[in-house]
C-alpha positions in Angstrom: 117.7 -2.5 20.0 120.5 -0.4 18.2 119.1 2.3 20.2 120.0 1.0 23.3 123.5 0.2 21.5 124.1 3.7 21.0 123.6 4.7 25.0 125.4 1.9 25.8 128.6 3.1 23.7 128.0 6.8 25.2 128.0 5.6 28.6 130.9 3.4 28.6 133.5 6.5 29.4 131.3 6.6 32.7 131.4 3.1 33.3 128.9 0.3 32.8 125.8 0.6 33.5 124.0 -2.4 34.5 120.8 -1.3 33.6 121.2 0.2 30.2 123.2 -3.8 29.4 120.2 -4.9 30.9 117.2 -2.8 29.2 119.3 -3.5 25.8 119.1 -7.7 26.3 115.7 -7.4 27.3 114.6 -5.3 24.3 117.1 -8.0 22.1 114.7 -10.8 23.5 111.4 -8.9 23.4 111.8 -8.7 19.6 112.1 -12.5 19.3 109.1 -14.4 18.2 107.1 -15.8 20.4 107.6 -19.6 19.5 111.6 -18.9 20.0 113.5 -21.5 21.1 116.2 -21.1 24.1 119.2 -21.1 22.0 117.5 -18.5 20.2 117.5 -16.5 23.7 120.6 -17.4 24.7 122.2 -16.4 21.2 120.2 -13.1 22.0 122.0 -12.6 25.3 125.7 -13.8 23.8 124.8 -11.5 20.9 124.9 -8.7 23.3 127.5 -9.6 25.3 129.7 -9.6 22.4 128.8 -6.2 21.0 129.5 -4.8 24.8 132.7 -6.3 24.7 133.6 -5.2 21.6 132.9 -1.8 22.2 134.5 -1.4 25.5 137.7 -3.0 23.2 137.3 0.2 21.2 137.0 2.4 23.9 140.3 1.2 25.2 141.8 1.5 22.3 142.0 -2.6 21.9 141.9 -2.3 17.8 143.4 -4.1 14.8 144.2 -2.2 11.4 142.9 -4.1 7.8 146.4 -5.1 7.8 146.6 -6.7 10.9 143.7 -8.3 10.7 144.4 -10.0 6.8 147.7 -10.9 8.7 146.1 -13.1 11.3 143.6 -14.6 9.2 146.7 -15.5 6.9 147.8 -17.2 9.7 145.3 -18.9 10.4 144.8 -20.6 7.0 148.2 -22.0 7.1 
């Protein structure tokens, strides 16, 4: 799976490509046993979805520091 990852981090400069996000999900789910429930699919799929995001966040630049970060969870605890 982290293969697939990797490609799909190289190719986000060029835009997405469908079928490498699909190939990766695919290959997510494949590596799920066979008496998987479908939450455990569908937490496959969101799984993916999230790293994709995250790295198109990167790509754009969309990043916190440490510091930012320990500042919001701060927050948040108040």
């Amino acid at each position: 799976m982290f293969e697939g990852l990797i490609r799909l981090r190289l190719n986000l400069a060029g835009g997405v490509k469908m079928g490498l996000l699909k190939e990766v999900t695919i290959e997510a789910i494949k590596k799920l046993p066979d008496e998987c429930s479908f939450e455990d699919i569908m937490y496959e799929i969101n799984f993916v979805a999230q790293v994709f995001d995250g790295l198109k966040d990167a790509q754009d630049g969309k990043l916190l520091t440490t510091e930012e970060l320990l500042t919001r969870v701060e927050q948040w605890v108040k």
